[in-house]
C-alpha positions as CSV (number, residue, x, y, z in Angstrom):
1,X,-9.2,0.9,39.1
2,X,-8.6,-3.0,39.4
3,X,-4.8,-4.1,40.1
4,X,-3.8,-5.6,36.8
5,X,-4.7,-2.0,35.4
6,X,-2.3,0.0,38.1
7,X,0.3,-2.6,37.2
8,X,0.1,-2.5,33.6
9,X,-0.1,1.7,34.1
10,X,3.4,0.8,36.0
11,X,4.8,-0.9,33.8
12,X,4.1,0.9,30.8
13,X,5.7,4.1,32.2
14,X,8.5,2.3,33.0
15,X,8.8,0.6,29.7
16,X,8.8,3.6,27.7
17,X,11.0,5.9,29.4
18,X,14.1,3.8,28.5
19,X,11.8,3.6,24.4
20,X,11.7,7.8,24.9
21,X,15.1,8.0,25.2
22,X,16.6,5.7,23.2
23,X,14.4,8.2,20.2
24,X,15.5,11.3,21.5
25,X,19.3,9.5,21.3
26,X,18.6,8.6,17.3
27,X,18.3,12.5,16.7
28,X,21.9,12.4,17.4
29,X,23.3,9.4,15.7
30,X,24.2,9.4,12.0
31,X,21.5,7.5,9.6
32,X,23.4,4.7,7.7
33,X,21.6,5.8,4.4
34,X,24.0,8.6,4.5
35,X,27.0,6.6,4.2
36,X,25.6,3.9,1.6
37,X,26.8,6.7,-1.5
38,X,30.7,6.3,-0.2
39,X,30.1,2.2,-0.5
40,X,28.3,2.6,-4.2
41,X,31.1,4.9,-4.9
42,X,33.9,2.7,-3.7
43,X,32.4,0.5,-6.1
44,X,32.4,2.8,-9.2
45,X,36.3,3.1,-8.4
46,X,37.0,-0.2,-8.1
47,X,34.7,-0.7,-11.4
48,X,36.4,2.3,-13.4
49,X,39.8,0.1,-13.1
50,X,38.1,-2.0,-15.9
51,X,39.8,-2.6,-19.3
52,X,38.8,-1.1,-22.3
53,X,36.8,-4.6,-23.8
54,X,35.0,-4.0,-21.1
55,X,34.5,-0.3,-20.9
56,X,31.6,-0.2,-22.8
57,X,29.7,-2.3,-20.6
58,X,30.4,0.2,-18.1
59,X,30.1,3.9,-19.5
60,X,26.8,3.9,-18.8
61,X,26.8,3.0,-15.4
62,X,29.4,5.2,-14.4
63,X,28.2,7.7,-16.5
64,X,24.4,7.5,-14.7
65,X,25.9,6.8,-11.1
66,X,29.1,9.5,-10.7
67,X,29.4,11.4,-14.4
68,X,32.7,11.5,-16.6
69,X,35.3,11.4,-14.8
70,X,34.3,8.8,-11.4
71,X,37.5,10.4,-9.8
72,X,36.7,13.8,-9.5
73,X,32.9,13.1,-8.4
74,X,34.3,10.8,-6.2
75,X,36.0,13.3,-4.4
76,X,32.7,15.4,-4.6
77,X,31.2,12.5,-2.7
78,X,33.9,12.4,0.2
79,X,34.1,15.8,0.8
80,X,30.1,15.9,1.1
81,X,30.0,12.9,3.4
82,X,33.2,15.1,5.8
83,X,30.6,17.9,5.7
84,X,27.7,15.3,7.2
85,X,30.1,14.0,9.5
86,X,31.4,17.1,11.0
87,X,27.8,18.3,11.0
88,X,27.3,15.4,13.1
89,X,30.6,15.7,15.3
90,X,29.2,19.2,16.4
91,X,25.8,18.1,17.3
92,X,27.3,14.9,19.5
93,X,30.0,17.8,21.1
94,X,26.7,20.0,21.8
95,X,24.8,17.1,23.2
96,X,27.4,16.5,25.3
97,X,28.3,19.9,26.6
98,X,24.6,20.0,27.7
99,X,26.1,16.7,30.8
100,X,28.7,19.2,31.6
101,X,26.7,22.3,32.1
102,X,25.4,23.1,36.3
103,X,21.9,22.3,36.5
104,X,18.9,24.5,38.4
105,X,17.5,23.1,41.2
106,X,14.0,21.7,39.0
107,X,16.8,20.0,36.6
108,X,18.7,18.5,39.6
109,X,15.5,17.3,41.3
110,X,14.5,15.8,38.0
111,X,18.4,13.9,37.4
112,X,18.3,12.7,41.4
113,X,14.8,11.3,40.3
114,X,14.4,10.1,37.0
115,X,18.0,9.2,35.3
116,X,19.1,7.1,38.1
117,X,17.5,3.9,36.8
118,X,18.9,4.8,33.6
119,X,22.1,6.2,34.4
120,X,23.0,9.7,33.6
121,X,26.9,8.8,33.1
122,X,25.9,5.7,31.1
123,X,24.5,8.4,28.4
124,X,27.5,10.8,28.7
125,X,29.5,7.5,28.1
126,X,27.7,7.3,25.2
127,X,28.0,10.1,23.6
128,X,31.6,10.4,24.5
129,X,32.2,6.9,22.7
130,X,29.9,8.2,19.6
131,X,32.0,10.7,19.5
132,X,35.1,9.5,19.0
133,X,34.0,7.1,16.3
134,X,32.6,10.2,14.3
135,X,35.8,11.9,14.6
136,X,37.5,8.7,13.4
137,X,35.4,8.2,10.6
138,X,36.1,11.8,9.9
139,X,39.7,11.1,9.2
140,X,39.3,8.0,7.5
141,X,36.9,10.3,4.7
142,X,39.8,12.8,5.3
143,X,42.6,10.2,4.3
144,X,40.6,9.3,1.3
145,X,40.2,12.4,0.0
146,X,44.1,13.1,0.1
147,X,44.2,9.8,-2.1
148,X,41.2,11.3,-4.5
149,X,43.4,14.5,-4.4
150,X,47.0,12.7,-5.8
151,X,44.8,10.7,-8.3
152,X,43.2,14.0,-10.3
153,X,46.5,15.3,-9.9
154,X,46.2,17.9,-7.0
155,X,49.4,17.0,-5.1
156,X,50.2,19.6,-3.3
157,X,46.8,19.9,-1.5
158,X,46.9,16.3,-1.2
159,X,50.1,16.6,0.9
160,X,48.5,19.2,2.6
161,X,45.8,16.7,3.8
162,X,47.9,14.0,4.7
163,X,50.7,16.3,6.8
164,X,47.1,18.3,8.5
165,X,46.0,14.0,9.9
166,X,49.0,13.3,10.6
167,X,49.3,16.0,13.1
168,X,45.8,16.0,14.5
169,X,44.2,12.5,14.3
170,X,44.3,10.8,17.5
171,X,44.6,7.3,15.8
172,X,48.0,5.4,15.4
173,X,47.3,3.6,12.3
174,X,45.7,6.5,10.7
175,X,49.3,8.4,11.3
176,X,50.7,5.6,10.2
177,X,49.1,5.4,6.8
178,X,48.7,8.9,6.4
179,X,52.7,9.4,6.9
180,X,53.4,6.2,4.0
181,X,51.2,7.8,1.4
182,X,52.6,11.6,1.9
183,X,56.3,9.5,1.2
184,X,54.8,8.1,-1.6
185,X,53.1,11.1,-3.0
186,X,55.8,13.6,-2.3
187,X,59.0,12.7,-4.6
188,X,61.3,14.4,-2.5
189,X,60.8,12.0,0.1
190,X,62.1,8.3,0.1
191,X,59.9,5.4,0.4
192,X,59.6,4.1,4.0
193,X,60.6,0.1,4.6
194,X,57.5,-1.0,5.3
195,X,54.9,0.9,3.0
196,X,53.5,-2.5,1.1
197,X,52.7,-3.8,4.5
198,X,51.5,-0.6,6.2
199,X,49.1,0.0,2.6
200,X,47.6,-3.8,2.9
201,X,46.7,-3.4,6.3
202,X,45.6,-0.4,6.3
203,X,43.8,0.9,3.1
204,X,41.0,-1.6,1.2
205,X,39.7,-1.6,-2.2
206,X,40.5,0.7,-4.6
207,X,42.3,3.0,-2.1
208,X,45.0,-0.1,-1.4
209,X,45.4,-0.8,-5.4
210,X,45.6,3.0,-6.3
211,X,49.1,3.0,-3.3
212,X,50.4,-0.2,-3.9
213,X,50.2,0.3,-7.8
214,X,52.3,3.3,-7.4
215,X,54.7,1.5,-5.1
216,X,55.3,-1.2,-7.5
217,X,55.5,1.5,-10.4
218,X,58.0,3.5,-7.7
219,X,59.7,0.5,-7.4
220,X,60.4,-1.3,-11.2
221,X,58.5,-4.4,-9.6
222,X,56.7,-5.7,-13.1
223,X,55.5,-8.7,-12.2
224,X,54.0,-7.7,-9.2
225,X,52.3,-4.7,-10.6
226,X,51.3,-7.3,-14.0
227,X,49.6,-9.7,-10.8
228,X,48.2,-6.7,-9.2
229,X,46.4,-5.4,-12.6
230,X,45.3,-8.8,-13.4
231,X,43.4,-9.2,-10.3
232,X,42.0,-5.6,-10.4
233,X,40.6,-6.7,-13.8
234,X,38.2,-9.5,-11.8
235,X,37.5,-7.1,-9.3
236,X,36.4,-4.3,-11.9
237,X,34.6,-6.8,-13.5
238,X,32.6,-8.3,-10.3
239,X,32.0,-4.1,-9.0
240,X,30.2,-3.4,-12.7
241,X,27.8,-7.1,-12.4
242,X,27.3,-5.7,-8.4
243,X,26.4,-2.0,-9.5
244,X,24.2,-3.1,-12.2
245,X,22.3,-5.5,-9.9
246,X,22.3,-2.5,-6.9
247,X,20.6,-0.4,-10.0
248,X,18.4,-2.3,-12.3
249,X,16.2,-4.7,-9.6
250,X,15.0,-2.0,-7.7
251,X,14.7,0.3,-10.9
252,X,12.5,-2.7,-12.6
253,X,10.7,-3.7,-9.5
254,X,10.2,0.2,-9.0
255,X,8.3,0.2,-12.5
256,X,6.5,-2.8,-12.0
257,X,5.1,-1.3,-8.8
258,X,3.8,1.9,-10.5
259,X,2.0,-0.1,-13.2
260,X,0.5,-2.1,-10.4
261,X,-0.5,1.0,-8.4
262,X,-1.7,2.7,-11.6
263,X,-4.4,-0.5,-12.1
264,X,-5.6,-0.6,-8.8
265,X,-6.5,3.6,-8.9
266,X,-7.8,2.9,-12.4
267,X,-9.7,-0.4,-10.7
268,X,-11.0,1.6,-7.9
269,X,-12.3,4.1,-10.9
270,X,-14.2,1.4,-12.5
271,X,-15.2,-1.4,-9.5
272,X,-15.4,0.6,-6.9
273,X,-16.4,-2.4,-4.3
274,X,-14.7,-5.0,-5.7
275,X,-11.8,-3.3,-6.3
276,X,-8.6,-3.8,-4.4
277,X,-7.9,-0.6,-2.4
278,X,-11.3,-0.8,-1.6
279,X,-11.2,-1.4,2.1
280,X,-14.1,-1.0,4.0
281,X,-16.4,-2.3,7.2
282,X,-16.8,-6.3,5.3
283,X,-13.2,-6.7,5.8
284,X,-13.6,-6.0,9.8
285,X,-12.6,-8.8,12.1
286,X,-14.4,-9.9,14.7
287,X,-12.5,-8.8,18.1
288,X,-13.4,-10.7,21.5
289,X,-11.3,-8.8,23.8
290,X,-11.0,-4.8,25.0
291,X,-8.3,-2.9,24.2
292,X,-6.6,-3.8,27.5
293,X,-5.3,-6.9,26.2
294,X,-3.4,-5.4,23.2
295,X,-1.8,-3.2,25.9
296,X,-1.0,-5.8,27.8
297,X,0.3,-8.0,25.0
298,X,2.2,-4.6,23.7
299,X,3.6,-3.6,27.1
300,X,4.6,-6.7,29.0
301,X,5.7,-8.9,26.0
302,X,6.9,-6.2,24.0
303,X,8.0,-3.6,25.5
304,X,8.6,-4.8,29.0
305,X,10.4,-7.5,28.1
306,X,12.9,-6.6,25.3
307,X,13.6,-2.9,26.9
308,X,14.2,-4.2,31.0
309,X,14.3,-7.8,30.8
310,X,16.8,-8.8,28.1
311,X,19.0,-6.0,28.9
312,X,19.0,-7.2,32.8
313,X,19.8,-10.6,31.5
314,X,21.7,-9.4,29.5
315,X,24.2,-7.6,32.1
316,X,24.3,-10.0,34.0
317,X,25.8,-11.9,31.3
318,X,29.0,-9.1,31.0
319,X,29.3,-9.0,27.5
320,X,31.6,-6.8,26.2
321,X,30.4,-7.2,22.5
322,X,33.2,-5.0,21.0
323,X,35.8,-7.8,22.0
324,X,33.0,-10.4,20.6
325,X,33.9,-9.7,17.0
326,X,31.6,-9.7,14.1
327,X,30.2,-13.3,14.3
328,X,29.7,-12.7,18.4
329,X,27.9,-10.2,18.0
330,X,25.6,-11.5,15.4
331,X,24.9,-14.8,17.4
332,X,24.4,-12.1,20.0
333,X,21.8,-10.1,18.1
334,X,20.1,-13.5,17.2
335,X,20.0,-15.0,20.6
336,X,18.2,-11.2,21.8
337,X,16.1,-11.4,19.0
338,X,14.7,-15.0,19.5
339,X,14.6,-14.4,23.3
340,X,12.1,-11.4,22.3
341,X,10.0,-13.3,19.9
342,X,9.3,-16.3,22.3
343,X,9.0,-13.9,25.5
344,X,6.4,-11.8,23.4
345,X,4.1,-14.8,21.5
346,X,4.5,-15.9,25.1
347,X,2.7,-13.1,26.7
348,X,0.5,-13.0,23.3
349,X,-0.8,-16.6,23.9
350,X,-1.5,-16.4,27.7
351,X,-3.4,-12.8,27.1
352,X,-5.9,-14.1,24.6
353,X,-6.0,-17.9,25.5
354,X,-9.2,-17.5,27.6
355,X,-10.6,-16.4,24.0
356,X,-10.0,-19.8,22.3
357,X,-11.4,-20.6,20.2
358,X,-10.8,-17.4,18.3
359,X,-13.3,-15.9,15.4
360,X,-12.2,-16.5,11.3
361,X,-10.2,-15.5,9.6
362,X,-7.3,-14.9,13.3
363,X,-3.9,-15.9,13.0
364,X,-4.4,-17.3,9.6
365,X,-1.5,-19.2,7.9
366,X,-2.8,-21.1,4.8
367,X,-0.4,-22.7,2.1
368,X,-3.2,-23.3,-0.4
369,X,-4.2,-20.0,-1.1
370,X,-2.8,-17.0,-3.7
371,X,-0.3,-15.6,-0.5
372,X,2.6,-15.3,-2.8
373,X,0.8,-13.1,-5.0
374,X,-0.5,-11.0,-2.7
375,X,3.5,-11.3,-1.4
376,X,5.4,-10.4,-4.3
377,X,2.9,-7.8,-5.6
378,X,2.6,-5.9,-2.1
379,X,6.6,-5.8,-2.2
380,X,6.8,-3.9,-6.0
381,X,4.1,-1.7,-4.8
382,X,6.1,-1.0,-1.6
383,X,9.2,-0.2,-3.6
384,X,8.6,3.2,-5.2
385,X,6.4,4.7,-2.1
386,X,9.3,3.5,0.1
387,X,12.0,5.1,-1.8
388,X,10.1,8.1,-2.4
389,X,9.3,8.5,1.4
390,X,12.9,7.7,2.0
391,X,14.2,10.4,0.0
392,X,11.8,13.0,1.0
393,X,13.1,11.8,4.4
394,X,16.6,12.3,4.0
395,X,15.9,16.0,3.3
396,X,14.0,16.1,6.4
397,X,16.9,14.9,8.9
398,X,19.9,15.9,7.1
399,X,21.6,12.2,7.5
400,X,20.3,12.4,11.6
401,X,17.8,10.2,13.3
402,X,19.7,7.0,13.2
403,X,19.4,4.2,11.6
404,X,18.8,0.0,12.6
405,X,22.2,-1.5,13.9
406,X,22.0,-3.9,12.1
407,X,22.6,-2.2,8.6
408,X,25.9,-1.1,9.6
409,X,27.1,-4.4,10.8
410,X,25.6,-5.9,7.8
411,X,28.0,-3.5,5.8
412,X,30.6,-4.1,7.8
413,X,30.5,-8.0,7.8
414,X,31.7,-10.1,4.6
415,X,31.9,-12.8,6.8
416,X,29.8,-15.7,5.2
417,X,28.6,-17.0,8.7
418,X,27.5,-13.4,9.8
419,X,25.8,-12.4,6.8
420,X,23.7,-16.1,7.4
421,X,22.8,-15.4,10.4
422,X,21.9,-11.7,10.0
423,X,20.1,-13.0,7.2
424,X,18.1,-15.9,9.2
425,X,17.6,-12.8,12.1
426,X,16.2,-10.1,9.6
427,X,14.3,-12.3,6.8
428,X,13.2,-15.2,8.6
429,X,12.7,-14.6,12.5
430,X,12.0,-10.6,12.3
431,X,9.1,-11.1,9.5
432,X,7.5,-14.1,11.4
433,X,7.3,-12.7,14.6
434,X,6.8,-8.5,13.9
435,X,3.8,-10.2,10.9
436,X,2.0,-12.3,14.2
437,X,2.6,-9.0,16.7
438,X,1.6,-6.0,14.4
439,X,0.1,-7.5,11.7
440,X,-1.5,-10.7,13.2
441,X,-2.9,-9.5,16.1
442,X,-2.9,-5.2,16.9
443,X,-4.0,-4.5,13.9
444,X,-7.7,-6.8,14.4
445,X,-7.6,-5.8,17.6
446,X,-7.6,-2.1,16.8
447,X,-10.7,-3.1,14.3
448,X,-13.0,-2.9,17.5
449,X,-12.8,0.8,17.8
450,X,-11.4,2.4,14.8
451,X,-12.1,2.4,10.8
452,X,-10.2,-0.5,9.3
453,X,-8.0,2.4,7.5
454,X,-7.5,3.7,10.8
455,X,-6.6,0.6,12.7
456,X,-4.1,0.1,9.6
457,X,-2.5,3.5,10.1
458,X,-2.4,3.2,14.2
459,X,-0.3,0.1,13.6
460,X,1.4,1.1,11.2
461,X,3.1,3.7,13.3
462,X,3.3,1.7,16.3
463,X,5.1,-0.4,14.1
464,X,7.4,2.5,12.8
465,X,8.4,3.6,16.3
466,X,9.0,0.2,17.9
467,X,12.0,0.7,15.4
468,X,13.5,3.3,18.0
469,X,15.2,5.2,15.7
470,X,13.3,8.4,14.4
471,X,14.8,9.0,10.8
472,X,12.9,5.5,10.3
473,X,9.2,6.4,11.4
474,X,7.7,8.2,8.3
475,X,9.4,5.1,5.5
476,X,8.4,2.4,8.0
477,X,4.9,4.0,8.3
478,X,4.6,3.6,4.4
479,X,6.1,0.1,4.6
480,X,3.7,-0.9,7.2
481,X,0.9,0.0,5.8
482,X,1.1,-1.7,2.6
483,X,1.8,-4.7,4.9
484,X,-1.4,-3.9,6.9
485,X,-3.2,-3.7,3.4
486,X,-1.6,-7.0,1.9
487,X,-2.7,-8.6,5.2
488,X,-5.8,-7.1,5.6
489,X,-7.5,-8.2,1.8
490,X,-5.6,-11.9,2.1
491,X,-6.3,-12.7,5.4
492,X,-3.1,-14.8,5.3
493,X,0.1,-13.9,7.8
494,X,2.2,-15.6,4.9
495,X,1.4,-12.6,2.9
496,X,2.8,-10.2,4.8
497,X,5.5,-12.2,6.1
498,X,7.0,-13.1,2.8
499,X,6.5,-9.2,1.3
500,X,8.4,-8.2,5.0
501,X,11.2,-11.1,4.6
502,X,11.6,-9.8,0.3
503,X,11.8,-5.9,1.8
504,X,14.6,-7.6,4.8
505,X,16.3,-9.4,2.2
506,X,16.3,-6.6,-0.4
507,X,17.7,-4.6,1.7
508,X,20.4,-7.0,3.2
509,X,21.6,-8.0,-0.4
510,X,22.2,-4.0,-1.6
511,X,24.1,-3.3,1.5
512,X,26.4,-6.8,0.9
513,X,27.4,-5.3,-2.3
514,X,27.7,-2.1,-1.0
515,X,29.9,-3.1,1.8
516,X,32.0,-5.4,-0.5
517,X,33.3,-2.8,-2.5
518,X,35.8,-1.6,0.4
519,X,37.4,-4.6,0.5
């Protein structure tokens, strides 16, 4: 065995122990897909304020989206997502009862061994720190359901919610809230001094109109509640135009896709070699090096570096990103993210530049050709396999596995600046460099011993699971090989970059509008 080899067997143990954990964490952590039917339904509430010229308009899609009456399935919806979340709650408490237990000798030998460079109490940290958020995310679904409650009339079980958070949630401002609203509600109580403040600062979208229209009506304060009506008319009408866009373009590009699948198994019926699923030895590329280079290039530029060398940098830095705020830490996940890409095409370009100069058809970027075709067209056909992987998925984990960070920071932020950058991060600099790793080089690479269908699938996954989070593996598979497919019959990286940045910014746009309709 020559020295490079025992280094790289080193260093690829060492990379993927912190890559194995970080996936046996996601089986814990809550998928953001599981949340994303509280944001649509937000919406529907804020949207079901409309007037009656405008009712029309709407009936349908409240009608398709929550039924009837969008109160009480909105209600349905909170007290399913309480059921997630408490399912969740119990599995963090179990994981971390599991820290707490004595271990055998074989476990201790292991812990005194292993978890040292990791840190055993950095993990119990975490899952103390996940589970406080889960149980405050509990009671914020709990304080919206005693709202839902008052609003299809059920008072008494409303108060019953509020009076039950009051005494058991371990947040202030929660107390706080919940103690204004049960005055509110209850009209043997008085009003308390400060409710209109307490309810702006502490309840958003329809939940804040819904209290402060009954304070104003509590109160005789016409023009305020005449102002407060009027503006809840432009937000009903802006939650309808955002629900109808959240609906229709993945509905129509969904369709589109079909049709376009539906040719190309009809075209493989009737060309079977010209035909464009047709993907066989001709389409091969020429591969120079073993397959120790792609482990190097994965290993030391991928792995290597963005699981132990940004982090150590990072440290050293002493960032506490929950005092950054949400425009800190998206320069933060931008600045990681570009450190990763020029660290890896780094490593990439000193691995294979004794091969220069490389075979056709490597690497190939060319504006002239039909790439935006092969773009747009790969992107409707990954629509409906996506979506029906994802929700075949879903009943697989049970809203576990985890999801990207970046989707709940990206339904978090309304922030113009941070939705730029997150935008520049995840359909600009994530396409172009994952496209020249996965795409661009492993998967040619992997033409040298396996089948091109194989070589497709192999990165595909490798793809999937650089994601770290395991909910995502099985709908990222499917993405990444319709990318591997594009890429493969266009021989052009801008083909498979600009279907990746249209799946990004898909994605980014939905959970904007999502995440606007809480505020």
């Amino acid at each position: 065995m020559t020295t490079k080899r025992a280094i790289l067997i080193v260093l690829t143990i060492v990379s993927l122990i912190p890559v194995i954990l970080s996936l046996i964490a996601s089986i814990n952590q809550p998928q953001v897909q599981s949340n994303l039917q509280l944001y649509q339904t937000n919406l529907v509430l804020q949207a079901a304020e409309s007037s009656s010229e405008n009712l029309s308009k709407f009936d349908q899609i409240r009608e398709s989206v929550l039924g009837k009456n969008p109160y009480e399935a909105a209600l349905k919806q909170y007290q399913d997502a309480r059921q997630i979340s408490e399912k969740n709650l119990n599995r963090l408490e179990n994981s971390l009862k599991l820290f707490n237990e004595p271990k055998n000798e074989l476990n201790q030998a292991y812990s005194n061994k292993i978890l040292p460079i990791f840190s055993e109490n950095n993990e119990q940290n975490k899952l103390e720190i996940e589970i406080n958020k889960q149980q405050e995310e509990i009671d914020k679904i709990t304080l919206n359901i005693g709202v839902l409650e008052v609003a299809q009339g059920n008072t008494i079980e409303s108060l019953e919610i509020l009076n039950e958070l009051q005494a058991s949630s371990f947040s202030p401002s929660l107390k706080k809230i919940a103690n204004t609203i049960s005055h509110l509600s209850d009209n043997n109580e008085p009003i308390l001094v400060e409710s209109e403040k307490i309810i702006k600062q502490e309840l958003k979208g329809w939940f804040r109109y819904y209290y402060l229209k009954k304070l104003y009506q509590i109160q005789e304060r016409q023009d305020d509640l005449i102002k407060l009506q009027k503006s809840q008319q432009e937000v009903a009408k802006q939650a309808i135009i955002k629900l109808t866009v959240i609906a229709m373009i993945p509905a129509v590009g969904g369709l589109i896709g079909v049709a376009i699948i539906i040719f190309c198994l009809i075209q493989l019926g009737i060309k079977k070699e010209s035909a464009i699923l047709v993907i066989d030895e001709r389409f091969k590329w020429e591969t120079p090096w073993t397959i120790e280079i792609p482990w190097q290039v994965l290993v030391v530029g991928f792995l290597f570096f963005g699981q132990i060398i940004i982090p150590i940098l990072a440290s050293f830095l002493s960032l506490n990103l929950t005092a950054l705020g949400l425009r800190g830490t998206a320069f933060y996940i931008l600045g990681t993210y570009v450190a990763l890409s020029l660290g890896g095409i780094g490593v990439l370009y000193l691995s294979i530049k004794s091969f220069f100069p490389l075979p056709k058809d490597w690497f190939n970027f060319s504006w002239s050709s039909n790439w935006i075709i092969w773009g747009v067209g790969g992107y409707l056909v990954a629509l409906p396999l996506v979506v029906i992987i994802s929700l075949i998925n879903q009943n697989i984990w049970d809203g576990q596995g985890g999801s990207n960070p970046l989707l709940s920071l990206a339904l978090e932020g309304q922030d113009i600046v941070v939705l730029a950058i997150f935008y520049f991060t995840a359909a600009i600099a994530a396409p172009f460099y994952e496209e020249i790793m996965f795409r661009g080089f492993l998967l040619p690479s992997l033409t040298r011993y396996f089948p091109l269908w194989g070589a497709i699938a192999i990165s595909s996954l490798i793809f999937a699971v650089a994601h770290l989070n395991l909910s995502e593996v099985l709908p990222l598979t499917v993405l990444g090989m319709v990318l591997g497919i594009v890429y493969t019959r266009s021989r052009n990286l801008l083909s498979s970059m600009l279907l990746h940045s249209l799946w990004n910014s898909g994605t980014l746009i939905s959970l904007f509008l999502l995440g606007s309709g809480g505020n």
